[in-house]
ChimeraX commands (.cxc) that place a marker at each C-alpha (Angstrom):
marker #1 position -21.61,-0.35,-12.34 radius 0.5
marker #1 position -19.17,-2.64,-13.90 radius 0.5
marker #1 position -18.37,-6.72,-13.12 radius 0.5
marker #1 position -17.96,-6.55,-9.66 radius 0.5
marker #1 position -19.72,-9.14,-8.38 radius 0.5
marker #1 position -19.40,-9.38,-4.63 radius 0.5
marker #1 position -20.72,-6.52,-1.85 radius 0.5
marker #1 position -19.52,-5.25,1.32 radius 0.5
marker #1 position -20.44,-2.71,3.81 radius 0.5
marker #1 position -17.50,-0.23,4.03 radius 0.5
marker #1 position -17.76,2.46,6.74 radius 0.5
marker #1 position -16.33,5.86,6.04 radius 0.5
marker #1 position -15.69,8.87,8.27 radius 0.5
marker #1 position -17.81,11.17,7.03 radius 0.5
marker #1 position -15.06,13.78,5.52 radius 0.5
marker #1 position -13.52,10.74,3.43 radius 0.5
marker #1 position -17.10,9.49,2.31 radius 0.5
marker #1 position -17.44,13.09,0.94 radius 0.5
marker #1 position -14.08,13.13,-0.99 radius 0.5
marker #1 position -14.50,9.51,-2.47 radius 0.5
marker #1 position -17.86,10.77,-3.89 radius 0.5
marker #1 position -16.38,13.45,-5.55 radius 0.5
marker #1 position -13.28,11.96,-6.82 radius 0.5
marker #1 position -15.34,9.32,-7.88 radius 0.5
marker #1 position -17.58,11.63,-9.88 radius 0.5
marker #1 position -14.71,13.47,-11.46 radius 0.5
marker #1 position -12.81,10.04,-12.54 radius 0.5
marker #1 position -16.70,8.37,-13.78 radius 0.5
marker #1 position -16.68,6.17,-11.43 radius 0.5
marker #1 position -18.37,4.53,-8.71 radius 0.5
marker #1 position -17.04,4.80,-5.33 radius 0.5
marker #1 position -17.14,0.86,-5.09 radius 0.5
marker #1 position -14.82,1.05,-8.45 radius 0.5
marker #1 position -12.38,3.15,-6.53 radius 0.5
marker #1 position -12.41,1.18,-3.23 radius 0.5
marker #1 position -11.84,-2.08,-5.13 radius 0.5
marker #1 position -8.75,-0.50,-7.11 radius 0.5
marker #1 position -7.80,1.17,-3.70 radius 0.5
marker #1 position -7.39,-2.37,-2.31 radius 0.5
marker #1 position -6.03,-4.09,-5.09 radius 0.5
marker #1 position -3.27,-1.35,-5.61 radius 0.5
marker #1 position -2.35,-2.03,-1.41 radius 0.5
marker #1 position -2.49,-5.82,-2.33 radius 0.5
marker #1 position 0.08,-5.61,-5.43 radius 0.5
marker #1 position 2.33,-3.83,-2.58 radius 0.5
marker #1 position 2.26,-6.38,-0.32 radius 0.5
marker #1 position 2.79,-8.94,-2.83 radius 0.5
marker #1 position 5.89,-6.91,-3.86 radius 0.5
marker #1 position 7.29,-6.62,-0.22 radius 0.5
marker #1 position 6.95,-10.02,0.12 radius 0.5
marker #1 position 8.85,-11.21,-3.05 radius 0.5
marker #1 position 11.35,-8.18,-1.65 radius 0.5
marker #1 position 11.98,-10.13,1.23 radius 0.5
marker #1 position 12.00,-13.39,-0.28 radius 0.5
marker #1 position 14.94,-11.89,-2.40 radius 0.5
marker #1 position 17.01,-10.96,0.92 radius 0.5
marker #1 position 15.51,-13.53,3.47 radius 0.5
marker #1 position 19.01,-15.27,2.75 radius 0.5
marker #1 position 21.24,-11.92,3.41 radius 0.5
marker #1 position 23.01,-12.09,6.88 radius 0.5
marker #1 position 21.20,-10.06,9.62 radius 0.5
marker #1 position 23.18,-7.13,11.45 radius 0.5
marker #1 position 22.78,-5.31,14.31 radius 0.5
marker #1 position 21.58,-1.84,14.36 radius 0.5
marker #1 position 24.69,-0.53,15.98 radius 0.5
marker #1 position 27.09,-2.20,13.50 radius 0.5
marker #1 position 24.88,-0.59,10.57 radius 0.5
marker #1 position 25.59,2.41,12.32 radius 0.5
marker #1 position 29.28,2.23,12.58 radius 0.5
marker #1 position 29.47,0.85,9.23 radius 0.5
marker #1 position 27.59,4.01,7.73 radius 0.5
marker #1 position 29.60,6.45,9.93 radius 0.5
marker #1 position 32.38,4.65,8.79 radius 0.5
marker #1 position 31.75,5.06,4.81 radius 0.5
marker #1 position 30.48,8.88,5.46 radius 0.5
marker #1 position 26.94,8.30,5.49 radius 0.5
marker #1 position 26.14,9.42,8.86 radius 0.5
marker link #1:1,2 radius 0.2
marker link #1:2,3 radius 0.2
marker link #1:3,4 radius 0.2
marker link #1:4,5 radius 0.2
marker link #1:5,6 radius 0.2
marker link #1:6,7 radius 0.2
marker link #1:7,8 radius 0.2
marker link #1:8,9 radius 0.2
marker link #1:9,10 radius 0.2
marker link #1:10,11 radius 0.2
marker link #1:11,12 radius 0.2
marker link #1:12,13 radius 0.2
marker link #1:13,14 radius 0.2
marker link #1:14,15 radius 0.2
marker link #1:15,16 radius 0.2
marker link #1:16,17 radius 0.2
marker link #1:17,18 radius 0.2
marker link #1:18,19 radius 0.2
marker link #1:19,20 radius 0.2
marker link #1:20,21 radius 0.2
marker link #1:21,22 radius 0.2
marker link #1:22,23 radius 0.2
marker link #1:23,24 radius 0.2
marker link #1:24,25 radius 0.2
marker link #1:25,26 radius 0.2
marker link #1:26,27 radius 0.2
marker link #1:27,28 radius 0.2
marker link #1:28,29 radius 0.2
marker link #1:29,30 radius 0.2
marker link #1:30,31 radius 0.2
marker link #1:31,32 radius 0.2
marker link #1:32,33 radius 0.2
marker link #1:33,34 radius 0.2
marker link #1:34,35 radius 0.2
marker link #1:35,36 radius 0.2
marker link #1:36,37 radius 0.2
marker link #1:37,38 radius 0.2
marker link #1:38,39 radius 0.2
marker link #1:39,40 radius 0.2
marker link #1:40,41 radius 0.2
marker link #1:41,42 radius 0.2
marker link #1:42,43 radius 0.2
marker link #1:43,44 radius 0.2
marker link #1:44,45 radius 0.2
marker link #1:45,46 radius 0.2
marker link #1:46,47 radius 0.2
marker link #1:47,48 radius 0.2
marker link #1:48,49 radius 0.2
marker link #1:49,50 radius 0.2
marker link #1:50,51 radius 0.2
marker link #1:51,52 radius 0.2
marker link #1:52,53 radius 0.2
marker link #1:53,54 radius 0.2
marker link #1:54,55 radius 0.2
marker link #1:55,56 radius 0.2
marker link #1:56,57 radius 0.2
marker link #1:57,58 radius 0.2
marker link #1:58,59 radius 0.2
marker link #1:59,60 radius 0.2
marker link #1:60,61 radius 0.2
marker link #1:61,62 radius 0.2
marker link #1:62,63 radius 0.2
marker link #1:63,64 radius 0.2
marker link #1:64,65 radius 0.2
marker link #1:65,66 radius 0.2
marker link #1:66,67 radius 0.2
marker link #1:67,68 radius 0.2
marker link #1:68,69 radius 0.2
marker link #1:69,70 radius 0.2
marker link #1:70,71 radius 0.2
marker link #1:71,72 radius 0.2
marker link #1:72,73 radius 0.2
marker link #1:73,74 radius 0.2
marker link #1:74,75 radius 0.2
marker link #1:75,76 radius 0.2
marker link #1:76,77 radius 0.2
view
């Protein structure tokens, strides 16, 4: 096993227990190794979102019928 230092119990369906078993065999690794990459890889996206919105929390809000018209109007829709 490698560093990781703190446990969990994770419950799986059984199907998905199954798959993380053998994708965890065929990568040499343990299935905690690819649950903790699992979460940090959903963790880096939510950091991203969040420095995403950061980036347009300024931008002016519009409607979802003017986005509409506007996209009709430019060919889009």
């Amino acid at each position: 096993m490698s560093d990781l230092s703190k446990r969990s119990t994770i419950y799986f369906k059984p199907d998905i227990h199954q798959a993380l078993k053998l994708k965890a065999a065929s990568a040499n690794q343990s299935v905690s190794e690819l649950v903790d990459e699992a979460v940090r890889l959903l963790m880096t996206e939510d950091q991203e979102d969040l420095a995403a919105y950061a980036d347009r929390v300024a931008e002016k809000e519009i409607s979802y019928e003017v986005l509409l018209n506007d996209l009709k109007k430019h060919g889009k829709i």
